[in-house]
Biopython code that builds the backbone (N, CA, C, O; Angstrom):
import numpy as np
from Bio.PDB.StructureBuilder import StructureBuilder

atoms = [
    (1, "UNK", "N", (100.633, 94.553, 126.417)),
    (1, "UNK", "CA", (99.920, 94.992, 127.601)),
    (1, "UNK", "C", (100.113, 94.003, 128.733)),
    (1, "UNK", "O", (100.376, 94.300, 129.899)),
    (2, "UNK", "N", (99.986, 93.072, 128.350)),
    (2, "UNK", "CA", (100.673, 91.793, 129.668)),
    (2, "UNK", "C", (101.458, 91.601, 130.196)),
    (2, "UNK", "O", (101.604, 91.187, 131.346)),
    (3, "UNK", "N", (102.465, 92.017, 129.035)),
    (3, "UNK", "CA", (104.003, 91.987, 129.866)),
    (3, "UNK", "C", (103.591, 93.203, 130.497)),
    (3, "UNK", "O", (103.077, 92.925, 131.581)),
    (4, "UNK", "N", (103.600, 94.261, 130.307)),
    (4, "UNK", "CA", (103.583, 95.827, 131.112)),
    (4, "UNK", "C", (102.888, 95.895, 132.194)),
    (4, "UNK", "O", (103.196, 96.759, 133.015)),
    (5, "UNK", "N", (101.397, 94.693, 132.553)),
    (5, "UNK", "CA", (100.839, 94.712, 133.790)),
    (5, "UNK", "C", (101.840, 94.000, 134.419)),
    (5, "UNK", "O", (102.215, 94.405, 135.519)),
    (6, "UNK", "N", (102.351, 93.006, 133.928)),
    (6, "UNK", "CA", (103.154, 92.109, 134.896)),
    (6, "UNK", "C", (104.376, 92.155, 135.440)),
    (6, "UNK", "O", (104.827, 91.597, 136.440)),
    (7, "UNK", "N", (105.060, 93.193, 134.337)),
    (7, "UNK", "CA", (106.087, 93.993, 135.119)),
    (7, "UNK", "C", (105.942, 95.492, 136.023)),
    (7, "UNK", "O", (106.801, 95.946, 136.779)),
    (8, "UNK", "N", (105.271, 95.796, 135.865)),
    (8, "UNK", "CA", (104.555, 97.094, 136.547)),
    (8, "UNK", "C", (103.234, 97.252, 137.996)),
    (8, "UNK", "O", (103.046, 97.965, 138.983)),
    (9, "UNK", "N", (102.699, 96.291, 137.420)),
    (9, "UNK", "CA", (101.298, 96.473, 138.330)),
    (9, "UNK", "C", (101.553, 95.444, 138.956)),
    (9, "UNK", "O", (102.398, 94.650, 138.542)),
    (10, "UNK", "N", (100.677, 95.202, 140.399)),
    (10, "UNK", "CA", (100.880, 94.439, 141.144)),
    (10, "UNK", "C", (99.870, 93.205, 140.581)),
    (10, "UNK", "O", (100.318, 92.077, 140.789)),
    (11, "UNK", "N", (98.617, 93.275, 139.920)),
    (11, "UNK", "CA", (98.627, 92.164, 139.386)),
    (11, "UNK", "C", (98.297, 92.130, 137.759)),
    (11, "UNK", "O", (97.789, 92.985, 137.033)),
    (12, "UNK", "N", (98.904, 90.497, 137.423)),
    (12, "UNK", "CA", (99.248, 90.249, 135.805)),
    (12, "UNK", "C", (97.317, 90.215, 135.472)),
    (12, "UNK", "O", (96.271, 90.021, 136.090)),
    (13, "UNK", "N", (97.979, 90.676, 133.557)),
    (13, "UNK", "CA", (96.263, 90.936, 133.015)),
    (13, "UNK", "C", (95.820, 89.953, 132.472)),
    (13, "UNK", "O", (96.872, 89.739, 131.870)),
    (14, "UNK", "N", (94.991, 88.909, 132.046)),
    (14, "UNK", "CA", (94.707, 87.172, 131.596)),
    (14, "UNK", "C", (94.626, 88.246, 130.090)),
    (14, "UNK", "O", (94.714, 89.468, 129.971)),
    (15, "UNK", "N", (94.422, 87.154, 129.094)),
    (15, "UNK", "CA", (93.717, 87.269, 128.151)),
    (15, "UNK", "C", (92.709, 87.980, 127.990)),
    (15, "UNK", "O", (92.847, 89.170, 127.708)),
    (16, "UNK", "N", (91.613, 87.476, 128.117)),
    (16, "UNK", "CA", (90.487, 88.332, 127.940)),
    (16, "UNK", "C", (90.498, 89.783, 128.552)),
    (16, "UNK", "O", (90.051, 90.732, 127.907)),
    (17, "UNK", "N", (90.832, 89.874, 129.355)),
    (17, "UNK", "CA", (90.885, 91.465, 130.160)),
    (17, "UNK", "C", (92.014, 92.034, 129.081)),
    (17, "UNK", "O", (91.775, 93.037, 128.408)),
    (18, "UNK", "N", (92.958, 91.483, 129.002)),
    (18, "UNK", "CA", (94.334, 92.364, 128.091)),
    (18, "UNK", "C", (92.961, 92.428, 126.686)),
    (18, "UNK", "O", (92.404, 93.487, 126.975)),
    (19, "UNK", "N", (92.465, 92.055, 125.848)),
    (19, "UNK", "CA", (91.667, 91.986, 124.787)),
    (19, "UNK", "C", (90.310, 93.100, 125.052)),
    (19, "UNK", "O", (89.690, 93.690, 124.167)),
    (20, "UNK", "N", (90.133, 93.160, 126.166)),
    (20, "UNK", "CA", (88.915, 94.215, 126.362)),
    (20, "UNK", "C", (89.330, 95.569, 126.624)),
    (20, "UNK", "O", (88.629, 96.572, 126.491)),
    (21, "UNK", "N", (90.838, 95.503, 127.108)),
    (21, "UNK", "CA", (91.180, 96.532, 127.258)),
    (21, "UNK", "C", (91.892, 97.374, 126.161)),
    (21, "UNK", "O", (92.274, 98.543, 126.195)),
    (22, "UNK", "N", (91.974, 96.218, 124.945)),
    (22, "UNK", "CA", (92.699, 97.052, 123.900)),
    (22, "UNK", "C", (91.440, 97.449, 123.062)),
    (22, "UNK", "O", (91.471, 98.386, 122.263)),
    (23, "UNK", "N", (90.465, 96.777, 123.261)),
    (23, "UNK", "CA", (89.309, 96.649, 122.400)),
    (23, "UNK", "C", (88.829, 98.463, 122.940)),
    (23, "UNK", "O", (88.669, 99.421, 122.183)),
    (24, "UNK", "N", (88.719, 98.444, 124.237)),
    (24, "UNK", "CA", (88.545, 100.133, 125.055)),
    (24, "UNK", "C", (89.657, 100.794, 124.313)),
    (24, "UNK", "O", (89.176, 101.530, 123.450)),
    (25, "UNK", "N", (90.889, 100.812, 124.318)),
    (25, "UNK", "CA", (91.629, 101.415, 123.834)),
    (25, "UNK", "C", (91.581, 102.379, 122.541)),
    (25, "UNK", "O", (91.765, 103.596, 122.517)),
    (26, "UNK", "N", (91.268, 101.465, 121.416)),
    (26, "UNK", "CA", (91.371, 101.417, 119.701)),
    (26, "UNK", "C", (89.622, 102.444, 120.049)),
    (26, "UNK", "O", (89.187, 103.467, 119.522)),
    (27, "UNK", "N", (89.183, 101.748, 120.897)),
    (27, "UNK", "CA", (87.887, 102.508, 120.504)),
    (27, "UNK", "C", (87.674, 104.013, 121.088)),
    (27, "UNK", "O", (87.132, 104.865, 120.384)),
    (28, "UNK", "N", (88.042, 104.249, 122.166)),
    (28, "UNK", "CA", (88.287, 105.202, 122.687)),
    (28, "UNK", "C", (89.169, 106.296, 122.194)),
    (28, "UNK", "O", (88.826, 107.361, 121.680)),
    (29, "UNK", "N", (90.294, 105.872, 122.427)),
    (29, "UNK", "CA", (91.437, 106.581, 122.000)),
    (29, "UNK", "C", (92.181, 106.341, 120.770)),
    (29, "UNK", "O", (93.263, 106.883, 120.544)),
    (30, "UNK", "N", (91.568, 105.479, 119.924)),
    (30, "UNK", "CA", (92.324, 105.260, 118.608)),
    (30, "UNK", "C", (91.664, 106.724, 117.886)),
    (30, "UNK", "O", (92.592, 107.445, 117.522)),
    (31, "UNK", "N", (90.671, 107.163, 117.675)),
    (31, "UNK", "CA", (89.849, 108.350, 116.875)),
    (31, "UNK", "C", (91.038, 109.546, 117.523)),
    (31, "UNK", "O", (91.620, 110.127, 116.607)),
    (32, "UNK", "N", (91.280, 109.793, 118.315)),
    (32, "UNK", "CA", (92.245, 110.988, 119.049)),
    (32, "UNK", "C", (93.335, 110.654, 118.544)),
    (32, "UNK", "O", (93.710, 111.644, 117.916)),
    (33, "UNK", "N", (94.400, 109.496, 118.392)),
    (33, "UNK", "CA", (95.630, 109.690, 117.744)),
    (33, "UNK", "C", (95.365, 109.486, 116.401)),
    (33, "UNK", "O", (96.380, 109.905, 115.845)),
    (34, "UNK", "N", (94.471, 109.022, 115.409)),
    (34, "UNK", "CA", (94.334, 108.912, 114.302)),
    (34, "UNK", "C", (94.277, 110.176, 113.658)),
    (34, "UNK", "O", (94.954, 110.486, 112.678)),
    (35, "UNK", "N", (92.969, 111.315, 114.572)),
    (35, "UNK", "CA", (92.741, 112.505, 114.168)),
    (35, "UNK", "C", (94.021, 112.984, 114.209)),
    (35, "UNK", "O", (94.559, 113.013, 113.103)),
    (36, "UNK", "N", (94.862, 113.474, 115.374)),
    (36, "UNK", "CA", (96.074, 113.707, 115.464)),
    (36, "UNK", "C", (97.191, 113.893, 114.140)),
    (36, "UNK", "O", (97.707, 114.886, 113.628)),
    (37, "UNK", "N", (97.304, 112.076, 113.804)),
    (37, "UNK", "CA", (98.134, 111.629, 112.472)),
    (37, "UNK", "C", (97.540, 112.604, 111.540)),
    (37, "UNK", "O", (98.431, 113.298, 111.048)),
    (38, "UNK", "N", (96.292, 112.932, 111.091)),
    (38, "UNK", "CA", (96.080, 113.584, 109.955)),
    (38, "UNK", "C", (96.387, 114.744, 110.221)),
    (38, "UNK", "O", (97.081, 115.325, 109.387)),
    (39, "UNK", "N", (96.020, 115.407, 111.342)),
    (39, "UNK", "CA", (96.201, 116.694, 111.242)),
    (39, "UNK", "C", (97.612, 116.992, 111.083)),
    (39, "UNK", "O", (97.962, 118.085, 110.639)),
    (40, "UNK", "N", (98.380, 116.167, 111.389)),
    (40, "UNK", "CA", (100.046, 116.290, 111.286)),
    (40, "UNK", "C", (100.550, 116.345, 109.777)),
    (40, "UNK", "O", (101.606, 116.836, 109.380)),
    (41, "UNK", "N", (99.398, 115.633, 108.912)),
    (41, "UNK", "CA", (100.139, 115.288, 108.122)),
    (41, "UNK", "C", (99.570, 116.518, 107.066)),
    (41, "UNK", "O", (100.109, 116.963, 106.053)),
    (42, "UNK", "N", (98.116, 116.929, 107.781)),
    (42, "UNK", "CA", (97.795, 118.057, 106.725)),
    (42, "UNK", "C", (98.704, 119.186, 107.069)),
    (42, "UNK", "O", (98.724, 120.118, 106.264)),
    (43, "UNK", "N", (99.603, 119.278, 108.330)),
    (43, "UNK", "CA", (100.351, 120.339, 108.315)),
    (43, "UNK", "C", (101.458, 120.285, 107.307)),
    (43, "UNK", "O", (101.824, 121.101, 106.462)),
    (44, "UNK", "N", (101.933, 118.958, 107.673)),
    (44, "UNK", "CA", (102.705, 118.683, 106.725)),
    (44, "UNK", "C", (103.064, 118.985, 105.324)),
    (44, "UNK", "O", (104.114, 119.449, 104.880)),
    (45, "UNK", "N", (101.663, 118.523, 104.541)),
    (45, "UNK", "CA", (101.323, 118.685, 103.335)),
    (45, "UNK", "C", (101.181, 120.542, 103.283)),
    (45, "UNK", "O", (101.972, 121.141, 102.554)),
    (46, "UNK", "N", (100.644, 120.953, 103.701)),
    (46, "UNK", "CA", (100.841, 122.171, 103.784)),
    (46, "UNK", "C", (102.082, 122.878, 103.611)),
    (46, "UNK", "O", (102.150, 123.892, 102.916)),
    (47, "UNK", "N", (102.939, 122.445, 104.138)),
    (47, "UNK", "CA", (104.376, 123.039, 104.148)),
    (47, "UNK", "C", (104.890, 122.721, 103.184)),
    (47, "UNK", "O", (105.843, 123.455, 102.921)),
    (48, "UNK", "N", (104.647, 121.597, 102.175)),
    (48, "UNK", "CA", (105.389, 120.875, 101.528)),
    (48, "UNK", "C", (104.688, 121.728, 100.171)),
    (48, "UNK", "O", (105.360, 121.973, 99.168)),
    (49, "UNK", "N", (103.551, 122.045, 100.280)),
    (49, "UNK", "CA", (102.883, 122.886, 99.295)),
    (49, "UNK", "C", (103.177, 124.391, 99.007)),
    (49, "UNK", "O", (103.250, 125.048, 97.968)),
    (50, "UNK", "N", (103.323, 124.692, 100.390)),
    (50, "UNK", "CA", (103.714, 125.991, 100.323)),
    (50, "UNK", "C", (105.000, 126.579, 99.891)),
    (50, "UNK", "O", (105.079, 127.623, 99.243)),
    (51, "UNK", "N", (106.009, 125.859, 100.281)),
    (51, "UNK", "CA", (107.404, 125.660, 99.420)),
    (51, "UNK", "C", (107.281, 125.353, 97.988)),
    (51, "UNK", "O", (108.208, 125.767, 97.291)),
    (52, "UNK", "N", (106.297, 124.689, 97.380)),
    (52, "UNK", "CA", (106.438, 124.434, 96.239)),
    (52, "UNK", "C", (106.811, 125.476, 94.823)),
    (52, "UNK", "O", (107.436, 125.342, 93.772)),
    (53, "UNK", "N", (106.193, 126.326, 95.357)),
    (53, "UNK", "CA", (106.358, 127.470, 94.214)),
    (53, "UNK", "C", (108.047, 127.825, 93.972)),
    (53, "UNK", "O", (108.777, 127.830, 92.981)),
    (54, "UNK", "N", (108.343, 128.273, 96.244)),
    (54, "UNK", "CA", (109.742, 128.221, 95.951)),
    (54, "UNK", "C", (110.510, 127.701, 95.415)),
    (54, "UNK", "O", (111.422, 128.392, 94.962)),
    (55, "UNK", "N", (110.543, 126.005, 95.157)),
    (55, "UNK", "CA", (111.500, 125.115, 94.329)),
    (55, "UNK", "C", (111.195, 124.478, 93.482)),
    (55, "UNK", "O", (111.989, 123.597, 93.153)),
    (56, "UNK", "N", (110.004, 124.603, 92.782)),
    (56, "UNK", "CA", (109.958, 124.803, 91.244)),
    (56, "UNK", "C", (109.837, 126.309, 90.654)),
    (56, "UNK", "O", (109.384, 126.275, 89.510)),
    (57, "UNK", "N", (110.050, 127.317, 91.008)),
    (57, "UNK", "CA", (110.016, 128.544, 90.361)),
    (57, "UNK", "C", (110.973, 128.288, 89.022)),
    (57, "UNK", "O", (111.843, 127.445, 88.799)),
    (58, "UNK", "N", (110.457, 129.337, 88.260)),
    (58, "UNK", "CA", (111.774, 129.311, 87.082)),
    (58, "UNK", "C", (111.296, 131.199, 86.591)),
    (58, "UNK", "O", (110.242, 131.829, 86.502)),
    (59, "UNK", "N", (112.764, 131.499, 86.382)),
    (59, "UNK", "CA", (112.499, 132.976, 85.978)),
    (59, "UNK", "C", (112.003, 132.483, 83.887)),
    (59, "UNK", "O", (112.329, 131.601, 83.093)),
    (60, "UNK", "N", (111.122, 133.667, 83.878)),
    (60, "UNK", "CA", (110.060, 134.106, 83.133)),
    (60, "UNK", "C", (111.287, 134.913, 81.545)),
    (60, "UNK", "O", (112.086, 135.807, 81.822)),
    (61, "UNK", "N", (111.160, 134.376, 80.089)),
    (61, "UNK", "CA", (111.643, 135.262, 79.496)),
    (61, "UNK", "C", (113.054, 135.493, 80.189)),
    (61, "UNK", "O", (113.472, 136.404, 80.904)),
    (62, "UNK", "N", (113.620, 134.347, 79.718)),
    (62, "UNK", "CA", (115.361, 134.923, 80.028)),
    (62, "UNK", "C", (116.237, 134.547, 78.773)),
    (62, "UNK", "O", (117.417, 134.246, 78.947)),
    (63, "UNK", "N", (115.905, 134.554, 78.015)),
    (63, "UNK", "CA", (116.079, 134.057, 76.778)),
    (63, "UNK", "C", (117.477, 135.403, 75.996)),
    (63, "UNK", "O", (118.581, 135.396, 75.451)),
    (64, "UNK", "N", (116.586, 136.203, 76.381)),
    (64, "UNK", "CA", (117.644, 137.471, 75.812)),
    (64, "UNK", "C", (118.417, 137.633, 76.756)),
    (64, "UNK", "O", (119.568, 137.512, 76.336)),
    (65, "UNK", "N", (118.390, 137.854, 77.872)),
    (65, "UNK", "CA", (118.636, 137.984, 79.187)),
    (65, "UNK", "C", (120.281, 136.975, 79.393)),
    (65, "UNK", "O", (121.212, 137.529, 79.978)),
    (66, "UNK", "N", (120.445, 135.625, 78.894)),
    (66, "UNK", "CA", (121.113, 134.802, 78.373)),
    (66, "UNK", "C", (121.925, 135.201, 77.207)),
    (66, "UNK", "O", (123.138, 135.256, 77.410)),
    (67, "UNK", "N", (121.546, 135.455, 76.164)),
    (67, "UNK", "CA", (121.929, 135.567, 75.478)),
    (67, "UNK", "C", (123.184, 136.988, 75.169)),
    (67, "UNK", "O", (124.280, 136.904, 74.615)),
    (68, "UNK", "N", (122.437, 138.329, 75.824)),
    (68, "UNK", "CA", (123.141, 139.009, 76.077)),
    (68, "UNK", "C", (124.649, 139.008, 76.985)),
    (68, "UNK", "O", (125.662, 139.671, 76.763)),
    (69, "UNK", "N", (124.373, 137.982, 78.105)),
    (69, "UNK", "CA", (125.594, 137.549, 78.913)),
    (69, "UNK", "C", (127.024, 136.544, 78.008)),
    (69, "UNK", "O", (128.219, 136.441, 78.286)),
    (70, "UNK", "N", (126.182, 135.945, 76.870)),
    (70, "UNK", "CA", (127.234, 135.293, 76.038)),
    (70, "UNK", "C", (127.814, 136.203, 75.583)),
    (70, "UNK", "O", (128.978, 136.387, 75.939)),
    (71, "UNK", "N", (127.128, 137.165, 74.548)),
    (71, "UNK", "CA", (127.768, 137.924, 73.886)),
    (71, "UNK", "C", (128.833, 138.863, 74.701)),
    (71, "UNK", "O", (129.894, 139.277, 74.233)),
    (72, "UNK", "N", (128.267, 139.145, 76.182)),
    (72, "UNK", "CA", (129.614, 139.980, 76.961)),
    (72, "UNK", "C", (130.411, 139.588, 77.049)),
    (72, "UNK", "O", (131.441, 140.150, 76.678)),
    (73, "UNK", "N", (130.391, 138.034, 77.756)),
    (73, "UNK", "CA", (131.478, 137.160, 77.937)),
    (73, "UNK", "C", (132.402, 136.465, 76.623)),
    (73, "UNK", "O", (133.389, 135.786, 76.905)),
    (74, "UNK", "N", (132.025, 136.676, 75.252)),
    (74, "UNK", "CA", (132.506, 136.362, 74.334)),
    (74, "UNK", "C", (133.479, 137.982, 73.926)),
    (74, "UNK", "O", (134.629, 137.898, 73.498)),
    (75, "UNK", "N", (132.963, 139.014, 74.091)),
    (75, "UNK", "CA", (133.715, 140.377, 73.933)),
    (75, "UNK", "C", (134.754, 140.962, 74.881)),
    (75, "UNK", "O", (135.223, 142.082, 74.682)),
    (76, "UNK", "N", (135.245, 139.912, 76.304)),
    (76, "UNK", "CA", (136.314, 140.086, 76.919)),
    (76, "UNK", "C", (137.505, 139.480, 76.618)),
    (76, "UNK", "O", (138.507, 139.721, 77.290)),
]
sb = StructureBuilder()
sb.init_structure("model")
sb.init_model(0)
sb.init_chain("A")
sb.init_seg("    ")
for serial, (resi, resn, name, xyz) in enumerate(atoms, 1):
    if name == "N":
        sb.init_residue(resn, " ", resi, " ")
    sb.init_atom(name, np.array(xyz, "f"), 0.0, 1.0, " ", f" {name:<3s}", serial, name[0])
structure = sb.get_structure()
């Protein structure tokens, strides 16, 4: 934040002011990007859940299903 007042603003921020202002910051606006992060991540998780079925699926009883394809492929 000091460097950024002091390259930007016409005047530089001391210590204590750069410290009160992050202290405003985290308190203010840390709850808004934190909430944010989660909600991102419950989307996230969401998606990652919802696919799940897709890529662990496994077909049901293929046993004969298999077995019948050997026996074709063994009778050509």
């Amino acid at each position: 934040m000091k460097r950024y007042f002091r390259e930007n603003m016409p005047e530089e921020l001391g210590d204590l002011a750069a410290g009160l202002l992050l202290d405003f910051f985290l308190e203010e606006v840390g709850p808004a990007i934190y909430n944010q992060a989660i909600a991102d991540a419950q989307k996230r998780m969401d998606k990652v859940v919802s696919e799940l079925g897709g890529d662990l699926y496994r077909d049901e009883f293929q046993y004969w299903l298999k077995e019948d394809r050997k026996r074709r492929d063994r009778g050509r």
